[in-house]
Each structure stands twice: as structure tokens, then as C-alpha cells.
Chimera marker file (.cmm) of the C-alpha trace (Angstrom):
<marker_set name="trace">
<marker id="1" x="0.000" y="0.000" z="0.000" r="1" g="1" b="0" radius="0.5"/>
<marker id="2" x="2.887" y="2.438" z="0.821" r="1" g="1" b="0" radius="0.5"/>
<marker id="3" x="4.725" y="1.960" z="-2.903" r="1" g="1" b="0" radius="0.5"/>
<marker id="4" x="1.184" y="2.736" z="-3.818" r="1" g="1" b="0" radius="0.5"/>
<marker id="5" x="0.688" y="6.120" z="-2.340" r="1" g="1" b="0" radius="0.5"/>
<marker id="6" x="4.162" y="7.112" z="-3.264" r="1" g="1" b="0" radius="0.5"/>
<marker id="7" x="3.222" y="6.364" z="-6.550" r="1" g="1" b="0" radius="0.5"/>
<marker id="8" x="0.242" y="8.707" z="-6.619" r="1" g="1" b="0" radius="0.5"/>
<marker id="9" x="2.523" y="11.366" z="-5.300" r="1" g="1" b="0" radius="0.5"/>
<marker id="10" x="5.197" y="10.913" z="-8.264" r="1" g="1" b="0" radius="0.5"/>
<marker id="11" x="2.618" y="11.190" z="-11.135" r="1" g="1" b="0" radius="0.5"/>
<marker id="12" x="0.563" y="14.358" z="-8.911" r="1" g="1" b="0" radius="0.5"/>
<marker id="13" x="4.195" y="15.802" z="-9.026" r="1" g="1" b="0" radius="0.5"/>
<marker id="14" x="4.925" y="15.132" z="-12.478" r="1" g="1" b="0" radius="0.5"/>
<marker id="15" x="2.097" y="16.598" z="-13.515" r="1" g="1" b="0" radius="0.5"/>
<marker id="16" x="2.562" y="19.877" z="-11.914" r="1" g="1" b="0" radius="0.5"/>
<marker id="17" x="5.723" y="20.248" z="-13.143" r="1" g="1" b="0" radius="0.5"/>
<marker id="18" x="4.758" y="19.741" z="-16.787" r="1" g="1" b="0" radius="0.5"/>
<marker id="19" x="1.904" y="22.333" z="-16.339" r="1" g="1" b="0" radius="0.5"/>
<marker id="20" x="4.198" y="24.548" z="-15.122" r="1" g="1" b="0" radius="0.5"/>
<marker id="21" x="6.633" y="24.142" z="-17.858" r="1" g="1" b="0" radius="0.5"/>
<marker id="22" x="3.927" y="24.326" z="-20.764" r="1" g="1" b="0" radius="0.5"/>
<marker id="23" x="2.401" y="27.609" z="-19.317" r="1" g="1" b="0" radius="0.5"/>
<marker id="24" x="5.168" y="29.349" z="-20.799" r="1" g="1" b="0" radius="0.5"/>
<marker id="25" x="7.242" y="31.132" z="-17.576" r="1" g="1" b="0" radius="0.5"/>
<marker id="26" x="8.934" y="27.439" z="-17.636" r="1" g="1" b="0" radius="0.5"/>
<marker id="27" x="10.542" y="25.852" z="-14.370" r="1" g="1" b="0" radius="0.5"/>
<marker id="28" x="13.924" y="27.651" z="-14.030" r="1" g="1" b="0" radius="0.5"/>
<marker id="29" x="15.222" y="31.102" z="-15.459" r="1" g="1" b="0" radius="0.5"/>
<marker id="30" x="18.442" y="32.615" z="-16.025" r="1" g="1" b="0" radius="0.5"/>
<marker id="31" x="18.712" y="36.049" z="-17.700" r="1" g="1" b="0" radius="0.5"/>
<marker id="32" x="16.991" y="35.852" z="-21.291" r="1" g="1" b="0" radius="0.5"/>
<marker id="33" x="16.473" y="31.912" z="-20.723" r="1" g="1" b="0" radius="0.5"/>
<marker id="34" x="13.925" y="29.637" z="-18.921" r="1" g="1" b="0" radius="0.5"/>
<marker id="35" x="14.616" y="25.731" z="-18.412" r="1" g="1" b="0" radius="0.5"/>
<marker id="36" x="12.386" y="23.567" z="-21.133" r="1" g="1" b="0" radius="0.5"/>
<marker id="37" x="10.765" y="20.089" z="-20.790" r="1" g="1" b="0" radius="0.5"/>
<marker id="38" x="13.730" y="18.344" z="-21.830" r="1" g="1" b="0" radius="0.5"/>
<marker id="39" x="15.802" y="19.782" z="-19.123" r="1" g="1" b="0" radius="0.5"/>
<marker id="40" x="17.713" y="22.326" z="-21.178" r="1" g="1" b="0" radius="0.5"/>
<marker id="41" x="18.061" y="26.089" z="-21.257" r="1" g="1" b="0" radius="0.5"/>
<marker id="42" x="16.409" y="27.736" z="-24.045" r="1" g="1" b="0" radius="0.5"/>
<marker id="43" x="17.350" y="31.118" z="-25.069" r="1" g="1" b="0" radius="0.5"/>
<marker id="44" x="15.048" y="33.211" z="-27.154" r="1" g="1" b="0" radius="0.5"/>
<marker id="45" x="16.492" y="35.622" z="-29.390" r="1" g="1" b="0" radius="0.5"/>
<marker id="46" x="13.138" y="38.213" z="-28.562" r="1" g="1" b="0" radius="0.5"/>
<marker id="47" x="14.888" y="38.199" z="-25.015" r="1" g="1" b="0" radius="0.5"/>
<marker id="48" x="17.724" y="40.116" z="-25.587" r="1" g="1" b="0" radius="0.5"/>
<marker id="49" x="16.022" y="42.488" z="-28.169" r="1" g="1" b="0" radius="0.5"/>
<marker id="50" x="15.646" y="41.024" z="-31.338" r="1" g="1" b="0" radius="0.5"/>
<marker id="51" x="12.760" y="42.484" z="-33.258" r="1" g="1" b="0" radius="0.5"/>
<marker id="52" x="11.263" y="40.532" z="-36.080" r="1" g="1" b="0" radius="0.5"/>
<marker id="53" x="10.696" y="42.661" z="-39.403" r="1" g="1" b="0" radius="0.5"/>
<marker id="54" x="12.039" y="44.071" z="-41.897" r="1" g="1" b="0" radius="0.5"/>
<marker id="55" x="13.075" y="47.343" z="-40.423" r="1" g="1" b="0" radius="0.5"/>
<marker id="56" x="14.726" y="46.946" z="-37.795" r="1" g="1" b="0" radius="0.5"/>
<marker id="57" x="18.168" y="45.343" z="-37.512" r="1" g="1" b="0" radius="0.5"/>
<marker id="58" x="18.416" y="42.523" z="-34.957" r="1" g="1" b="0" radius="0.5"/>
<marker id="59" x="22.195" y="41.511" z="-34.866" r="1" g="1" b="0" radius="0.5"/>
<marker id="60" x="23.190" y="42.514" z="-31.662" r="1" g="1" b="0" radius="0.5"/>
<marker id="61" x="20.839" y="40.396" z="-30.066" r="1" g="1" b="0" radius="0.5"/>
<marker id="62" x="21.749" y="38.090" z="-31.776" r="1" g="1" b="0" radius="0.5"/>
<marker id="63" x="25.274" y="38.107" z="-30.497" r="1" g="1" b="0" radius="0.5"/>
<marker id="64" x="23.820" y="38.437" z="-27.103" r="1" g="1" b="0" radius="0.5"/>
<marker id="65" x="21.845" y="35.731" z="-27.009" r="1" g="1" b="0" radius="0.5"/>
<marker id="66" x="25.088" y="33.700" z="-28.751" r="1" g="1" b="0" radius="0.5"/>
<marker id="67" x="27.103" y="35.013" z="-25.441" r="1" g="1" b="0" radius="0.5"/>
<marker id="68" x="24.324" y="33.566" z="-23.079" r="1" g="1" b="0" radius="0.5"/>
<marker id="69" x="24.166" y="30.298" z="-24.974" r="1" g="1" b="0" radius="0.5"/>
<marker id="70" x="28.280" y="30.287" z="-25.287" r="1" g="1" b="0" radius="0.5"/>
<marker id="71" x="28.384" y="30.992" z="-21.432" r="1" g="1" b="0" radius="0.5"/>
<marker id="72" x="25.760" y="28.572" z="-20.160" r="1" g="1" b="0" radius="0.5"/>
<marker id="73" x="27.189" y="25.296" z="-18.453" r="1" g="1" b="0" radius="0.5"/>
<marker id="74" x="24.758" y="22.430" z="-19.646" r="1" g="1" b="0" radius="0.5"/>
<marker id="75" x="22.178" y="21.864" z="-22.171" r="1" g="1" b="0" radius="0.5"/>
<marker id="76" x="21.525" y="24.751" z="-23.773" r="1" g="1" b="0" radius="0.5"/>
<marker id="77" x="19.213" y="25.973" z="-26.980" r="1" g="1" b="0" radius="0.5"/>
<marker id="78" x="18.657" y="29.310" z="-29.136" r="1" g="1" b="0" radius="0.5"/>
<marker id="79" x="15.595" y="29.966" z="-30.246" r="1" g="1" b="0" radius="0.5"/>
<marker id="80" x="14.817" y="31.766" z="-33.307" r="1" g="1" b="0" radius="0.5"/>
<marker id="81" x="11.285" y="32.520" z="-33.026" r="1" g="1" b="0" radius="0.5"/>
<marker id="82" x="8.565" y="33.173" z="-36.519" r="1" g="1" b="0" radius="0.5"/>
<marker id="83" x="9.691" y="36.341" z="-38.422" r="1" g="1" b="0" radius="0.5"/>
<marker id="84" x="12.167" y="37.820" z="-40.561" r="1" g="1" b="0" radius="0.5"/>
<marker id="85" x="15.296" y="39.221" z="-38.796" r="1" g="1" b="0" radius="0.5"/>
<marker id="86" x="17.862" y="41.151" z="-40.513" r="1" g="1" b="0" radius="0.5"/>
<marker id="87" x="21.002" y="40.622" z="-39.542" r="1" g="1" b="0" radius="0.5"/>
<marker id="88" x="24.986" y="41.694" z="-40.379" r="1" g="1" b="0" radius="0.5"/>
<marker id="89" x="27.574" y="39.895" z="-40.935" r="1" g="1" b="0" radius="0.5"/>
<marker id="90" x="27.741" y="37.827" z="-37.593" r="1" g="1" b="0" radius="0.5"/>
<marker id="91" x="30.402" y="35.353" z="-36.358" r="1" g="1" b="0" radius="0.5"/>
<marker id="92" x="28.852" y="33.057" z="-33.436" r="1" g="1" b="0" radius="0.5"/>
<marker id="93" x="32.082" y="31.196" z="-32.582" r="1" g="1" b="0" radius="0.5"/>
<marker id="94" x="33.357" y="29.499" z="-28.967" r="1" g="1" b="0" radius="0.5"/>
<marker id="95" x="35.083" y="27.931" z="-27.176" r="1" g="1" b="0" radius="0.5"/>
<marker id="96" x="31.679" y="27.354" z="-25.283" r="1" g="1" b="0" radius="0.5"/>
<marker id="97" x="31.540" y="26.030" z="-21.545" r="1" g="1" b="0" radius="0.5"/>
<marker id="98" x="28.756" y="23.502" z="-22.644" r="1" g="1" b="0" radius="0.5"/>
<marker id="99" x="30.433" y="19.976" z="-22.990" r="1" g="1" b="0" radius="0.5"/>
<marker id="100" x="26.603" y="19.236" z="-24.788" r="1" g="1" b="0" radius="0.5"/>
<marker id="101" x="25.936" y="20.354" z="-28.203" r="1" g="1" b="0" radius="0.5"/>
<marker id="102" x="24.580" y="23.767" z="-28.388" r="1" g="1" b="0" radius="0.5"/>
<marker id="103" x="21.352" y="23.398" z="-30.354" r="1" g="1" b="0" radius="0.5"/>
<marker id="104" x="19.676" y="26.419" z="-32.310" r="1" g="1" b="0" radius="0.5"/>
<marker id="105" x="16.414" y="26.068" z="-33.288" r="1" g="1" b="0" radius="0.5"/>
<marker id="106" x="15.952" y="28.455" z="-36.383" r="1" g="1" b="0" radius="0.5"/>
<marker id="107" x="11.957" y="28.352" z="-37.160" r="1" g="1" b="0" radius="0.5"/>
<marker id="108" x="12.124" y="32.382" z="-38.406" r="1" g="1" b="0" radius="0.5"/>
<marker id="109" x="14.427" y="33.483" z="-41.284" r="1" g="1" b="0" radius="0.5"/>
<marker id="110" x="17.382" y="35.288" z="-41.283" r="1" g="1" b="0" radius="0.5"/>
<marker id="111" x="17.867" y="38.221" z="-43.752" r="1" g="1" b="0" radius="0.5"/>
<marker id="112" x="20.815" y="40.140" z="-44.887" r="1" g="1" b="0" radius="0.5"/>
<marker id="113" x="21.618" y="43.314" z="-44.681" r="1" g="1" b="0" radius="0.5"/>
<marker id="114" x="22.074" y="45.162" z="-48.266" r="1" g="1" b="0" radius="0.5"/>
<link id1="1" id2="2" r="1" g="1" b="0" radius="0.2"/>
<link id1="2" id2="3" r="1" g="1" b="0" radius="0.2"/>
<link id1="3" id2="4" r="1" g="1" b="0" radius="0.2"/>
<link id1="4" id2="5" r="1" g="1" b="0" radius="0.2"/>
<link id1="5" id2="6" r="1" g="1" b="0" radius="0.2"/>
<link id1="6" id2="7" r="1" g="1" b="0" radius="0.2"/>
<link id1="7" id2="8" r="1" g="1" b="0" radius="0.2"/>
<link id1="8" id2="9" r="1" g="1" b="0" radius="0.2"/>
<link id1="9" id2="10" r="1" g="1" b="0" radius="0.2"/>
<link id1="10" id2="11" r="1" g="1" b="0" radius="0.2"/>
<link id1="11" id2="12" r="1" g="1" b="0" radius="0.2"/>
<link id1="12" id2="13" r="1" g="1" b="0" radius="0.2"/>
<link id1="13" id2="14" r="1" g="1" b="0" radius="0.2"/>
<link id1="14" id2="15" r="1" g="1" b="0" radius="0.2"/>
<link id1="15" id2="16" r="1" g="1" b="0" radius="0.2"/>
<link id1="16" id2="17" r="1" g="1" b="0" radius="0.2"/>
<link id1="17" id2="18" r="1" g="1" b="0" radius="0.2"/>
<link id1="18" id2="19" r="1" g="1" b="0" radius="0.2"/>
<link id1="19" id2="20" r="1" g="1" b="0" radius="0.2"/>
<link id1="20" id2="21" r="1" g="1" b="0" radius="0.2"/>
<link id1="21" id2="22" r="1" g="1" b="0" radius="0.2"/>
<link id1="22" id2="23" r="1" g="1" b="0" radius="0.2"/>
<link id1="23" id2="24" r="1" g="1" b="0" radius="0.2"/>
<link id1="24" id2="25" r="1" g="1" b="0" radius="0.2"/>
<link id1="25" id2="26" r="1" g="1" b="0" radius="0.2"/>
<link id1="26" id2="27" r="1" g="1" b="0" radius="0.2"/>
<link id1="27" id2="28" r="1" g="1" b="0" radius="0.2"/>
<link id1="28" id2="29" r="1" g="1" b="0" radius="0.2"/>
<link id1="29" id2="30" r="1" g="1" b="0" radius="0.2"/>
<link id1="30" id2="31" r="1" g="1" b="0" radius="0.2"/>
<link id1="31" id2="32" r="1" g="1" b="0" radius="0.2"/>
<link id1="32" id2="33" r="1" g="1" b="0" radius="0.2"/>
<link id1="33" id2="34" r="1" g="1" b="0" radius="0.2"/>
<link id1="34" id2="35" r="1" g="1" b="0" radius="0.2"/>
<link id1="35" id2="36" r="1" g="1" b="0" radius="0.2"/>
<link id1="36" id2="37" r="1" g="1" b="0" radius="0.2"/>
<link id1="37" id2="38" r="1" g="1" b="0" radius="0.2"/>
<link id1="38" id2="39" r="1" g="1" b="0" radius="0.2"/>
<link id1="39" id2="40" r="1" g="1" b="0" radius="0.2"/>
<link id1="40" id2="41" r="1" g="1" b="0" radius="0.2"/>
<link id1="41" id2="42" r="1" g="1" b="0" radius="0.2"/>
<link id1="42" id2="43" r="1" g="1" b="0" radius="0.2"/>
<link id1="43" id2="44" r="1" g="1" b="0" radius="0.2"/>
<link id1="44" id2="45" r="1" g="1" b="0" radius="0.2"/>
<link id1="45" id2="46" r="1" g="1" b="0" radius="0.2"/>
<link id1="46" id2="47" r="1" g="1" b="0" radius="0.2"/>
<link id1="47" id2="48" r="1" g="1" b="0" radius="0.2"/>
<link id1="48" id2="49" r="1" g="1" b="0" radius="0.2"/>
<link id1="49" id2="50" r="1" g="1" b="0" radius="0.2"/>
<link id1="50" id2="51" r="1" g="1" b="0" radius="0.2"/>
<link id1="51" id2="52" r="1" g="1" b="0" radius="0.2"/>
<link id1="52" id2="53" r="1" g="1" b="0" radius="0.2"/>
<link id1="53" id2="54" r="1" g="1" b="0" radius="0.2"/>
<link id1="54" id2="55" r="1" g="1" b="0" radius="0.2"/>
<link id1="55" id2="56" r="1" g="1" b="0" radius="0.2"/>
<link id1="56" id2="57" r="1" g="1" b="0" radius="0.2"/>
<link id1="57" id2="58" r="1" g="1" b="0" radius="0.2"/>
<link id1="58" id2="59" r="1" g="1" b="0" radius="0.2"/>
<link id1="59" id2="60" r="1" g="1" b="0" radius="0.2"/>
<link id1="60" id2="61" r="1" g="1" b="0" radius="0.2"/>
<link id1="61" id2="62" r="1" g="1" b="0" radius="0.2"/>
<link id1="62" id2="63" r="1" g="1" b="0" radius="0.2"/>
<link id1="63" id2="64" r="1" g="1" b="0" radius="0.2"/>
<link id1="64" id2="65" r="1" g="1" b="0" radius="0.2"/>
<link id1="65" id2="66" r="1" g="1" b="0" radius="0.2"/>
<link id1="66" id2="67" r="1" g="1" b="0" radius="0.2"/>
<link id1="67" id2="68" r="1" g="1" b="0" radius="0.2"/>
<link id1="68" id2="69" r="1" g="1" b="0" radius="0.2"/>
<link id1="69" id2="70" r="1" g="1" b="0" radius="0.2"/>
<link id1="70" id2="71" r="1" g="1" b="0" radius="0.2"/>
<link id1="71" id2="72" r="1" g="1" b="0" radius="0.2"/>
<link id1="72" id2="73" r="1" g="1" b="0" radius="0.2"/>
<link id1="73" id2="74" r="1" g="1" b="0" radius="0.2"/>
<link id1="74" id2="75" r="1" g="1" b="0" radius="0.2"/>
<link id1="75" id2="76" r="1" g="1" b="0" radius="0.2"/>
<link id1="76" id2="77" r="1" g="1" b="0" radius="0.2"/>
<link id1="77" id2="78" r="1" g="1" b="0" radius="0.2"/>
<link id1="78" id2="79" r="1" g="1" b="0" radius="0.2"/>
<link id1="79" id2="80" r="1" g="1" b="0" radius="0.2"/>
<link id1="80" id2="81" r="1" g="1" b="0" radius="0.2"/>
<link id1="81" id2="82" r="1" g="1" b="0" radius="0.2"/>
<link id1="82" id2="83" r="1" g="1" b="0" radius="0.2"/>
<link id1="83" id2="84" r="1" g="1" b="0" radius="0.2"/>
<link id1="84" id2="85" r="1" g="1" b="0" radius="0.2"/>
<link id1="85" id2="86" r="1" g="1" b="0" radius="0.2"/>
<link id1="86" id2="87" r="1" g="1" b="0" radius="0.2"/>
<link id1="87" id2="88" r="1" g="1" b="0" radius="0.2"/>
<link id1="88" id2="89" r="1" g="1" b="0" radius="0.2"/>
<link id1="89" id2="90" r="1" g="1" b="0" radius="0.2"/>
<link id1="90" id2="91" r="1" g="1" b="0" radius="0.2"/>
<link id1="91" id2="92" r="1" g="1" b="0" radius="0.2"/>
<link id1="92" id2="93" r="1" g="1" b="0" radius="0.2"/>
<link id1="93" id2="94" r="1" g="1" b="0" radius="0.2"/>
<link id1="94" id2="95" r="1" g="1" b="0" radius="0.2"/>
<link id1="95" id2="96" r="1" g="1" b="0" radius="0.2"/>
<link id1="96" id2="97" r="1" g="1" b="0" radius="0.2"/>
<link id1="97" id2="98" r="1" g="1" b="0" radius="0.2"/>
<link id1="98" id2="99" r="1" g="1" b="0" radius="0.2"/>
<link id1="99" id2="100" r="1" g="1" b="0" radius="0.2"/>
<link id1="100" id2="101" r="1" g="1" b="0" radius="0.2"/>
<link id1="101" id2="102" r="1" g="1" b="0" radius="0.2"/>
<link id1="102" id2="103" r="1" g="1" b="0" radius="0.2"/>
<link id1="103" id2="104" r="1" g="1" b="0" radius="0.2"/>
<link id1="104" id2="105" r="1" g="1" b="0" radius="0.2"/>
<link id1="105" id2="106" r="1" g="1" b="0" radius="0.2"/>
<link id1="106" id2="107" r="1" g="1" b="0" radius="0.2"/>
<link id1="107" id2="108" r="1" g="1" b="0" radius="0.2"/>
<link id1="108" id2="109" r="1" g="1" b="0" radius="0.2"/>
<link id1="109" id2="110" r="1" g="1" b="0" radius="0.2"/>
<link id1="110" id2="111" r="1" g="1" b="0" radius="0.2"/>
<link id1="111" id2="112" r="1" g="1" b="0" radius="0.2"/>
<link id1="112" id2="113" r="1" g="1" b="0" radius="0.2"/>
<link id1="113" id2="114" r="1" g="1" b="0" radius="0.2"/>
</marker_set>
């Protein structure tokens, strides 16, 4: 009966955790990141300024977010949100501290400036 119980409480836990998670403030934050489902820090590029657009260039937070990503110890993810973001010429390079692969997630696009 006591397995049982402890059971329960493991699934009732579980459960708020993942409705925490999914409601969008997520579980854990550092600045510009919050901790995601799979246990990794994701990084949005709209938290550290980037606007999407076409007027408006976004490349310096770009390189911030690339610094917070570069500087994070663990599993870590950029996000590049829906939109168009221009950007200049941009070199995100390491060495990171992350002994994971840094994954970026690109679902906007990335535009050039002229």
C-alpha cells in the first residue's frame, strides 16, 4: 500500500511540473532563458532584443543571445522565433563552456543586410 501512495505522489508531481513548464514562464530562469521540458536552457532571441521585421536590424541580439548560450554550463538551446530578422555579418564562434551540443532552433528566417 505504501509503494502505492508514493506512486500517486510521483505522477501528482509530475504533472505539476509539466503544467508549469507548458504555461510558458517554464521551471527555471536565467537572464533571457527559462529551463524547457527536456531539461535544457532555451534562449530566445526576442529576449535580448531582437525584433522581427524588416526594419529593424536585430544583430546585436543576436550576439547576445550567442554570449548567453556560449556561457551557459549544460544543455543549452537558441531559439529563433517566426519572423524575418535582418542581420549583419555575424560570427557566433566558442570555445563554449557547454560539454553538450549547443542546439539552435531556427523556425524564423534570417535576412541580410544590403
Amino acid at each position: 500500500m505504501e509503494s502505492g501512495a508514493r506512486t500517486i505522489i510521483v505522477l501528482i508531481l509530475s504533472s505539476a511540473l509539466v503544467s508549469c513548464s507548458t504555461a510558458g514562464g517554464g521551471l527555471l530562469s536565467s537572464p533571457g532563458g527559462r529551463l524547457g521540458l527536456g531539461g535544457e536552457m532555451i534562449f530566445n532571441v526576442l529576449n535580448f532584443g531582437a525584433k522581427p521585421g524588416q526594419r529593424q536590424e536585430s544583430t546585436q541580439a543576436f550576439i547576445q543571445a550567442w554570449d548567453a548560450v556560449c556561457n551557459f554550463n549544460g544543455r543549452v538551446r537558441l531559439l529563433i522565433p517566426p519572423g524575418v530578422y535582418k542581420l549583419s555579418e555575424t560570427t557566433f564562434g566558442g570555445p563554449c563552456k557547454s560539454q553538450f551540443p549547443i542546439i539552435v532552433q531556427v523556425q524564423g528566417t534570417l535576412q541580410a543586410v544590403t
